[in-house]
C-alpha positions in Angstrom: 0.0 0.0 0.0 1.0 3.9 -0.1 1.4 4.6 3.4 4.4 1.8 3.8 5.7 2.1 0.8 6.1 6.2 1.5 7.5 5.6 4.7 9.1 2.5 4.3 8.2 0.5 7.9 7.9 -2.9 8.2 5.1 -2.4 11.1 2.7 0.7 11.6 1.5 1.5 14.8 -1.7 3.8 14.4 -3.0 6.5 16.8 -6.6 7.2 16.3 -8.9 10.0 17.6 -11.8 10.8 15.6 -14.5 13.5 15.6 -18.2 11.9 16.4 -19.5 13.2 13.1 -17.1 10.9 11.0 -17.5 7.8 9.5 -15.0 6.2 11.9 -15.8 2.4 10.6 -14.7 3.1 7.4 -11.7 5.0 8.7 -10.9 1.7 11.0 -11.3 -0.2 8.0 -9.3 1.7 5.3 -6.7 1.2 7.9 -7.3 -1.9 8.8 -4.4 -3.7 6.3 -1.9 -0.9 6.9 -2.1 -1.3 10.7 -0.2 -3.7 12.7 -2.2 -2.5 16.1 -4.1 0.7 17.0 -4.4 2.6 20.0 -7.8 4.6 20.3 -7.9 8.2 22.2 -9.6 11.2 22.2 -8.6 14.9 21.4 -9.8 17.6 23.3 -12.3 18.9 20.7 -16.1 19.0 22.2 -16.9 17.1 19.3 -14.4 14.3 20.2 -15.8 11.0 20.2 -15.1 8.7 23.5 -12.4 6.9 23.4 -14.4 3.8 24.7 -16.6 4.3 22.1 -14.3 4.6 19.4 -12.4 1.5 20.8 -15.8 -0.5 20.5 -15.8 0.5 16.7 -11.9 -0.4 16.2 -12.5 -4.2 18.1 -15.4 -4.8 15.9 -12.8 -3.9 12.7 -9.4 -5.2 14.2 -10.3 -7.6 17.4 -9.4 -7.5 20.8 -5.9 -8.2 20.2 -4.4 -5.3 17.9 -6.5 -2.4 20.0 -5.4 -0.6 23.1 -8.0 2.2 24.8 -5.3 5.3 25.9 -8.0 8.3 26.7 -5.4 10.7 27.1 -3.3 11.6 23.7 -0.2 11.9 25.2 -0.9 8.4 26.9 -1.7 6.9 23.0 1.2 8.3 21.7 4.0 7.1 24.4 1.5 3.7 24.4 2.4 3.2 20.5 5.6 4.6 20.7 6.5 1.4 23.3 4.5 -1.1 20.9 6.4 0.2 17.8 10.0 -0.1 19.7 8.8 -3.7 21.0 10.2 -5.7 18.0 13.8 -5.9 17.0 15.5 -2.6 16.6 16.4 -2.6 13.3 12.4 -3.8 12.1 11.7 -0.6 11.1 8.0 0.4 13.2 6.4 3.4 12.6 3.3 5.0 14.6 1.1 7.1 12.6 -1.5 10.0 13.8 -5.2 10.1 12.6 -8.4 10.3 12.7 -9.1 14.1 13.0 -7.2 17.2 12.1 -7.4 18.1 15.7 -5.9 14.7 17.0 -2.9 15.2 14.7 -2.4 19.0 15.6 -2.5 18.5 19.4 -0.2 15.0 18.8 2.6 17.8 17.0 2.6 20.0 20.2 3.0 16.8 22.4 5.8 15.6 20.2 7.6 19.5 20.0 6.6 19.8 16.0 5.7 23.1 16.1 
């Protein structure tokens, strides 16, 4: 798919906190292939959907196994950060932001990307 082949990992970690008003299935499932494991969380948007809820969406498109429930962004991001690192050094894991334009901004400011 694009996404490796731009980037070049072996294994993608995604970070996903979506708006209620999206179609957040079908984001789950575009992502679904490209995905080794996603960790659900919110942003801090009013129109943020719960992370709980979100992670009900993501188990029904991924299963149990490959989703973790982190509420707080910076928790997601240091949770997917440690499940990207867990394989061999040199395999290459990524961790990728998305869901909302919101949840990508506030992940920059977390990560010092101004």
């Amino acid at each position: 798919d694009g996404i490796s082949e731009a980037f070049g990992f072996s294994r993608l970690i995604g970070v996903v906190g979506a708006s209620g008003d999206k179609d957040v299935k079908g984001l789950l499932e575009a992502f679904e292939p490209i995905f080794a494991e996603v960790v659900v969380t919110q942003n801090s948007s009013g129109r943020a959907m719960d992370a709980d809820e979100l992670a009900a969406v993501a188990v029904e498109v991924f299963g149990h196994d490959r989703v973790q429930v982190e509420p707080r962004l910076d928790d997601a991001l240091e949770a997917a950060i440690t499940l990207a690192e867990e394989e061999d050094e040199y395999a290459g894991a990524g961790v990728l932001v998305t869901g909302s334009v919101i949840t990508v901004g506030e992940a920059r400011l977390l990560l010092g990307r101004h």
